[in-house]
mmCIF file of the C-alpha atoms, coordinates in Angstrom:
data_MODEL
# 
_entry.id   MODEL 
# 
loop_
_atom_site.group_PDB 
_atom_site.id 
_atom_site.type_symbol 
_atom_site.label_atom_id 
_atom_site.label_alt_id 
_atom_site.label_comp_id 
_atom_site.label_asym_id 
_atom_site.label_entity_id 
_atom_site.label_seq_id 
_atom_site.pdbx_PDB_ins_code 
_atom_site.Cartn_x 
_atom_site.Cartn_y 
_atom_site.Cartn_z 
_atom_site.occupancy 
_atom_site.B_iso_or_equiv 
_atom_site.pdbx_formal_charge 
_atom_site.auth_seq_id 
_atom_site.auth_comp_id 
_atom_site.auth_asym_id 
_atom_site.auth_atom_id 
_atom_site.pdbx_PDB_model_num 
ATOM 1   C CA . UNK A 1 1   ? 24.808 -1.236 1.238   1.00 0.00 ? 1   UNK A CA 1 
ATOM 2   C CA . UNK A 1 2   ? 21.111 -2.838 1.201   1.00 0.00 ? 2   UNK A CA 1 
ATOM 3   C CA . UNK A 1 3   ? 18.250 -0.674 2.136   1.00 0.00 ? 3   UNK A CA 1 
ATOM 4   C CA . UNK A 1 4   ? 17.672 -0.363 6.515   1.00 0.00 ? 4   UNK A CA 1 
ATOM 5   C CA . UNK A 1 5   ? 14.893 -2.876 6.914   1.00 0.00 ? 5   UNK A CA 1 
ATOM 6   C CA . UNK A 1 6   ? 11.954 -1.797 8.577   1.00 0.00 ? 6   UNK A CA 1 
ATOM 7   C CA . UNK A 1 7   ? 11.443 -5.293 9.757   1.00 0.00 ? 7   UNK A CA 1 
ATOM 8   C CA . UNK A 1 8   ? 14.755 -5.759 11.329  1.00 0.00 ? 8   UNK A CA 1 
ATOM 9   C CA . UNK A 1 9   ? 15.382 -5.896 14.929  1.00 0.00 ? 9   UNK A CA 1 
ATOM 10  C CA . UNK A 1 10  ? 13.900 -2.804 16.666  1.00 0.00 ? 10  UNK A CA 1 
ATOM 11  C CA . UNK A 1 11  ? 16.662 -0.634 17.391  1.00 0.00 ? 11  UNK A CA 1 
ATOM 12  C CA . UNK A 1 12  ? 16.816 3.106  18.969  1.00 0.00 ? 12  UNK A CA 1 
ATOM 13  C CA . UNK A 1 13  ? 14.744 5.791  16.767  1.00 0.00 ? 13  UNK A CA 1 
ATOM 14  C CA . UNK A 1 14  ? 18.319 7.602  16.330  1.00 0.00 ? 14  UNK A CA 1 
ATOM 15  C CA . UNK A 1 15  ? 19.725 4.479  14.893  1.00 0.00 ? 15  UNK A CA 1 
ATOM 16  C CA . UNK A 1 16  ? 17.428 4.060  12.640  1.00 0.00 ? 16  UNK A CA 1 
ATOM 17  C CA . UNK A 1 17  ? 18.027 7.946  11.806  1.00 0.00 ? 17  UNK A CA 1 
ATOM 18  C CA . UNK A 1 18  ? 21.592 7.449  10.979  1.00 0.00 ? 18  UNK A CA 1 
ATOM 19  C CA . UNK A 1 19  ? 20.893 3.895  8.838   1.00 0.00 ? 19  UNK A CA 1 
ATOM 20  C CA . UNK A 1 20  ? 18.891 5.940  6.707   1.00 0.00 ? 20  UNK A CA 1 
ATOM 21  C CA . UNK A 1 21  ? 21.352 8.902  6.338   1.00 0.00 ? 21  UNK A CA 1 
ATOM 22  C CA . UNK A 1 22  ? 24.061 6.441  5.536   1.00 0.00 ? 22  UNK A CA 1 
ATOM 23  C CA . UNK A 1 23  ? 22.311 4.629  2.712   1.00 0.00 ? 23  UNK A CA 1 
ATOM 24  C CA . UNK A 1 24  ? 21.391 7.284  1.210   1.00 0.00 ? 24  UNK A CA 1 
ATOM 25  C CA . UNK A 1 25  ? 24.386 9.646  1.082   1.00 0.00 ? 25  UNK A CA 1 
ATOM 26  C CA . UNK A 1 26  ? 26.310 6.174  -0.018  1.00 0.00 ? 26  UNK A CA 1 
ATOM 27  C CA . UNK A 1 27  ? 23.561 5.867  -2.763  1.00 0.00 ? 27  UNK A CA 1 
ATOM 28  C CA . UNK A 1 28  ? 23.652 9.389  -4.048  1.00 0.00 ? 28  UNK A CA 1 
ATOM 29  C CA . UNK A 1 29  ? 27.734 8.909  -3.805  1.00 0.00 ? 29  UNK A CA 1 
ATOM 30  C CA . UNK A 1 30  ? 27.684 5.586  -6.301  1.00 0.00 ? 30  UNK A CA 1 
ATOM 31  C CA . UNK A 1 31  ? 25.389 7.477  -8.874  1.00 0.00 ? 31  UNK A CA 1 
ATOM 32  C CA . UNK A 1 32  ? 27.284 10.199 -9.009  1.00 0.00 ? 32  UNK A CA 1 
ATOM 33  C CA . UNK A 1 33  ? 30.867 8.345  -8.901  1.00 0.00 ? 33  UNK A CA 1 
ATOM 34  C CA . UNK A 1 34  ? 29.011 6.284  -11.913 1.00 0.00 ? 34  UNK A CA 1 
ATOM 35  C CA . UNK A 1 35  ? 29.271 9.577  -13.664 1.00 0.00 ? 35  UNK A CA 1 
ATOM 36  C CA . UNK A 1 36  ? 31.301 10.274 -16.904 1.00 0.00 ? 36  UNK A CA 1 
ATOM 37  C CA . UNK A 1 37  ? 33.583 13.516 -16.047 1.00 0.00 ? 37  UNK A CA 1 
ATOM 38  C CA . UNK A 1 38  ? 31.342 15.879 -18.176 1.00 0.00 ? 38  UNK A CA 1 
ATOM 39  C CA . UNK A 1 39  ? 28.569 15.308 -16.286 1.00 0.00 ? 39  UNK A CA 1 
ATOM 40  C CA . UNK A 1 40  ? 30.580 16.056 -13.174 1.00 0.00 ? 40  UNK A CA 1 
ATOM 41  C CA . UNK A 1 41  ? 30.745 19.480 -14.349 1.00 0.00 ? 41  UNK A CA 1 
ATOM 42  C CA . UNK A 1 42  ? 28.208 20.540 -16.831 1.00 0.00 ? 42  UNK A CA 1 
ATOM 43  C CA . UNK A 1 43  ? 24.572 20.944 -15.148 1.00 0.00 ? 43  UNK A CA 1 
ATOM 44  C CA . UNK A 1 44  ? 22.169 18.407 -16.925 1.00 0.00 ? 44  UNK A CA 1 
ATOM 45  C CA . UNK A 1 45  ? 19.471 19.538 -14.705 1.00 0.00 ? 45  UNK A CA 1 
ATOM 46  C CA . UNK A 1 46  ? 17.094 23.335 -15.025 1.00 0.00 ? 46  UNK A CA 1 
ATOM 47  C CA . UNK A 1 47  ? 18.448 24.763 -11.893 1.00 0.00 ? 47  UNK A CA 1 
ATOM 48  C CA . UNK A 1 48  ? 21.662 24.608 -13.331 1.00 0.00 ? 48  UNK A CA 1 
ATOM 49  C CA . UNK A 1 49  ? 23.922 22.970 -10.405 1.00 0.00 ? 49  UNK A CA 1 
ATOM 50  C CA . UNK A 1 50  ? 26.236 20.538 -11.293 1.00 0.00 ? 50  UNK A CA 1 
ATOM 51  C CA . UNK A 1 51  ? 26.497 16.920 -9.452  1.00 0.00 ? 51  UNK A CA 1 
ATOM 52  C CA . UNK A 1 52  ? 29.581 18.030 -8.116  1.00 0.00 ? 52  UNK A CA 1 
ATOM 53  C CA . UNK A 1 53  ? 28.361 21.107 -6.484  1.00 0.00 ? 53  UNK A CA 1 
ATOM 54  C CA . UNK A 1 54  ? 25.403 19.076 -5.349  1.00 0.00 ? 54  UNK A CA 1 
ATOM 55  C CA . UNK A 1 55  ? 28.004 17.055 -3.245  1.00 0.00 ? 55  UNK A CA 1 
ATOM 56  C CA . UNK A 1 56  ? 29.624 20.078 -1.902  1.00 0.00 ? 56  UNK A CA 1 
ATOM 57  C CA . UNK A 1 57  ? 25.909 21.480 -1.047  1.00 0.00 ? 57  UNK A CA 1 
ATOM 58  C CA . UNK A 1 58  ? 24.832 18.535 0.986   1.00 0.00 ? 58  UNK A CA 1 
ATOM 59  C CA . UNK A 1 59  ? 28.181 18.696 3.114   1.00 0.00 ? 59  UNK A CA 1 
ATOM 60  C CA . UNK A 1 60  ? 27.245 22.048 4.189   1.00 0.00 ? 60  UNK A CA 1 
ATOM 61  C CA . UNK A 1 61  ? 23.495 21.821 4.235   1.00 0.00 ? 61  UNK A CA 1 
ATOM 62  C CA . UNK A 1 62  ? 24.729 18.759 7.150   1.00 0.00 ? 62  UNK A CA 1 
ATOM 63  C CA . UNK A 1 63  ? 26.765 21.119 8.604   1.00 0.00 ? 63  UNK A CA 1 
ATOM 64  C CA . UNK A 1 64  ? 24.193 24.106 8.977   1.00 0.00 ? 64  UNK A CA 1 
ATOM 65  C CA . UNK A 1 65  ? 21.238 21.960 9.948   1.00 0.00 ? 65  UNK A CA 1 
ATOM 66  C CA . UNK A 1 66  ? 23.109 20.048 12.627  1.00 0.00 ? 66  UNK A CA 1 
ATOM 67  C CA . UNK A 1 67  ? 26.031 21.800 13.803  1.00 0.00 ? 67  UNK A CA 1 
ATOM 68  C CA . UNK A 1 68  ? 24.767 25.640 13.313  1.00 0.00 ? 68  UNK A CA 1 
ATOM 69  C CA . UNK A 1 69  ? 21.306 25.035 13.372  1.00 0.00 ? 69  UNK A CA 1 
ATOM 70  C CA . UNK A 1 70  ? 20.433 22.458 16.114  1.00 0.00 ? 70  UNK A CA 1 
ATOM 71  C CA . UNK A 1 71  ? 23.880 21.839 18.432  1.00 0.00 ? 71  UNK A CA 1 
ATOM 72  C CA . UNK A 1 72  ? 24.112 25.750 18.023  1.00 0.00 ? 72  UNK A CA 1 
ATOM 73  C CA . UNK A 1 73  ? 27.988 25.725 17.224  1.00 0.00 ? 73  UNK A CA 1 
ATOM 74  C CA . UNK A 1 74  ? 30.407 28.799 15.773  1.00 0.00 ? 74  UNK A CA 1 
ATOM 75  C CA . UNK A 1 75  ? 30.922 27.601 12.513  1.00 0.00 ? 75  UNK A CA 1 
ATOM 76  C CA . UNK A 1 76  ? 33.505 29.467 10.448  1.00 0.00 ? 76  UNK A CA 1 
ATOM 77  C CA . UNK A 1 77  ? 31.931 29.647 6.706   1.00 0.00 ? 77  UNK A CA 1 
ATOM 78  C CA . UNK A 1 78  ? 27.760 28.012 7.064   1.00 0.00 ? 78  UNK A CA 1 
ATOM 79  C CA . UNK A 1 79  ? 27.273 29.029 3.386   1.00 0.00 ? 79  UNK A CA 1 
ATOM 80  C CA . UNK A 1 80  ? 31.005 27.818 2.078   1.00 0.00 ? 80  UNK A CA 1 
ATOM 81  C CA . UNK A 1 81  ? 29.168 26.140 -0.915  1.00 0.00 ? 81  UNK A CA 1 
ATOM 82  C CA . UNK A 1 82  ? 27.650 29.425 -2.247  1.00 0.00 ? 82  UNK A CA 1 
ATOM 83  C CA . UNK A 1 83  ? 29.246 31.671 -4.539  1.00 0.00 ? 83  UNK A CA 1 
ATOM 84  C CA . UNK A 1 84  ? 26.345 34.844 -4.735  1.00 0.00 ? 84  UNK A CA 1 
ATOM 85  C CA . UNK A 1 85  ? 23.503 33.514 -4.929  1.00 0.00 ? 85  UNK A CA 1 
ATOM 86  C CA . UNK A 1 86  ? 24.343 29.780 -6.556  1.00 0.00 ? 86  UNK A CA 1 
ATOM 87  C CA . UNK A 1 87  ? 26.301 26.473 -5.490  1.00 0.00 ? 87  UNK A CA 1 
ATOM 88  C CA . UNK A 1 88  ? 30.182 26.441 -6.338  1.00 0.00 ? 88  UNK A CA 1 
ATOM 89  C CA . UNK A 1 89  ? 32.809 24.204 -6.275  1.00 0.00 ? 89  UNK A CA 1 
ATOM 90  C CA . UNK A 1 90  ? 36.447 25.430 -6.016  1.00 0.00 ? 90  UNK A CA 1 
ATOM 91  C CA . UNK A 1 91  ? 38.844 24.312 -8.912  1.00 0.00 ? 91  UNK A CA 1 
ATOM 92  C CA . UNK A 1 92  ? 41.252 22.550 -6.222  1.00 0.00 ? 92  UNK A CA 1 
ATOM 93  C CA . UNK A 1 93  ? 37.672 20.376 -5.373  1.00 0.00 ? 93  UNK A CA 1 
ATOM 94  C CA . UNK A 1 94  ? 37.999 16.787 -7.095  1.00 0.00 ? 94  UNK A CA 1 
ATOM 95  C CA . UNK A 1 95  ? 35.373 13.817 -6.488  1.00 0.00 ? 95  UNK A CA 1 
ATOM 96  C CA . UNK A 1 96  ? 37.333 12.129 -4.423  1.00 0.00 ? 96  UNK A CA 1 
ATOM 97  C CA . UNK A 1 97  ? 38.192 15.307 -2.123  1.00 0.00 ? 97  UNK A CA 1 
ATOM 98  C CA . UNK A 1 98  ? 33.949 15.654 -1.793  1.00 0.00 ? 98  UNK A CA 1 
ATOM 99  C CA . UNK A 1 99  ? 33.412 12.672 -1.422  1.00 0.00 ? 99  UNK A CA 1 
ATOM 100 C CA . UNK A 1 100 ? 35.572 12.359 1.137   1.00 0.00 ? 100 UNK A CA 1 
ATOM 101 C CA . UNK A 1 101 ? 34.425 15.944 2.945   1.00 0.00 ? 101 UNK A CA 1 
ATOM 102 C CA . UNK A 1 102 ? 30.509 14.150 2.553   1.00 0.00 ? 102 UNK A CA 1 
ATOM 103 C CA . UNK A 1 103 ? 31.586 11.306 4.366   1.00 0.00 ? 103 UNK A CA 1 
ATOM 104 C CA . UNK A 1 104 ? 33.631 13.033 7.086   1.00 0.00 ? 104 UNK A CA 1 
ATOM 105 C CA . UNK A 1 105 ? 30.338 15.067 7.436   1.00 0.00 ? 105 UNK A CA 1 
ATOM 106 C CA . UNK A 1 106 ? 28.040 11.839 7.743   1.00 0.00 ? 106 UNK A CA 1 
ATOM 107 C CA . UNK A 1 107 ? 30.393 10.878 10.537  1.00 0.00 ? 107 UNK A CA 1 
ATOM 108 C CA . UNK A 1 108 ? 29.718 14.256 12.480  1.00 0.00 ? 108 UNK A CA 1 
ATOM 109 C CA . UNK A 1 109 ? 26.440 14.008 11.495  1.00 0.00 ? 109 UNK A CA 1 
ATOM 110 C CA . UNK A 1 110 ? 26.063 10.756 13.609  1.00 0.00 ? 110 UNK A CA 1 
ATOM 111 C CA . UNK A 1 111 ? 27.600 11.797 15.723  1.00 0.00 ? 111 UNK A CA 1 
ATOM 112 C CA . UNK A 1 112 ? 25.461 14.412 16.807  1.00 0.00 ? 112 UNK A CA 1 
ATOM 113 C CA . UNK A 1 113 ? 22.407 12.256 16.008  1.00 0.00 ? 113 UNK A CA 1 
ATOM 114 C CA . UNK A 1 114 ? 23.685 10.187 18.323  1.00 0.00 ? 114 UNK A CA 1 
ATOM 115 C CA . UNK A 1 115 ? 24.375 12.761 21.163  1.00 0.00 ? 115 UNK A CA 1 
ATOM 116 C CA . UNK A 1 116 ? 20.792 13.532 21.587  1.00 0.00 ? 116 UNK A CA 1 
ATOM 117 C CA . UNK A 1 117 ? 17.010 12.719 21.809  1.00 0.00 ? 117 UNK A CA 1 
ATOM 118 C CA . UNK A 1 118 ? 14.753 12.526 18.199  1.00 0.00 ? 118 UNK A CA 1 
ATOM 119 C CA . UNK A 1 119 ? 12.345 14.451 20.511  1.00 0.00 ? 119 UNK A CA 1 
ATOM 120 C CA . UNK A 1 120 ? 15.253 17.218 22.245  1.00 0.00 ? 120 UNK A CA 1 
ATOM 121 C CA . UNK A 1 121 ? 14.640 20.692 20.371  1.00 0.00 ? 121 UNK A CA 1 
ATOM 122 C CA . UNK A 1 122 ? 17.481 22.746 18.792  1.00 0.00 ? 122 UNK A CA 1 
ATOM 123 C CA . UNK A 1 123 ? 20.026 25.456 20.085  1.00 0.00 ? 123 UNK A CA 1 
ATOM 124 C CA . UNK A 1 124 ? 20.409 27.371 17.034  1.00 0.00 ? 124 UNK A CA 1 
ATOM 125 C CA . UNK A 1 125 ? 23.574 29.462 16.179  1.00 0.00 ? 125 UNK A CA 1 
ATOM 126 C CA . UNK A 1 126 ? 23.808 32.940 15.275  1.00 0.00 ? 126 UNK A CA 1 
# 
């Protein structure tokens, strides 16, 4: 996927959004697929999350902002990727299945994006 061009034909302000959104959760997806299995699960980083929990996170952090936070929908578990106070990722999780969960996400995400106005303020859950 090549980078949205800013010079391309002038499309709707949300569909712009969503370009953006999709190149970069496919980017973040090919570095991290491009990673050996040890550094799927060790934490090379100083906050200590591994690259598989930071797949996990941004599925929910899509879900809370957008679902819970702006459309203002029951949602069943908003902080599912926490474990106490850090990110976790369950041992039935694989790459593939978070992958997967991210994408499914980016298609709500759009979804929503979609449904409303850039402008249009948020209904946020409880």
């Amino acid at each position: 996927m090549n980078f949205p061009s800013p010079t391309g034909p002038a499309l709707p302000r949300n569909e712009v959004f969503v370009m953006y959104l999709d190149f970069f959760r496919e980017r973040m997806i090919d570095k991290v697929a491009s990673l050996p299995l040890d550094a799927l699960i060790v934490s090379v980083v100083p906050t200590d999350w591994t690259a598989l929990e930071l797949v996990r996170h941004l599925t929910y952090v899509k879900m809370r902002w957008l679902d819970w936070g702006f459309e203002g929908k029951s949602v069943d578990e908003p902080w599912g990727d926490h474990l106490g106070d850090r990110w976790f990722v369950s041992p039935d999780d694989s790459l593939d299945s978070l992958v997967e969960a991210l994408r499914n996400r980016g298609v709500q995400s759009a979804e929503i994006v979609r449904r409303h106005d850039l402008d249009e303020l948020g209904q946020p859950g409880t």
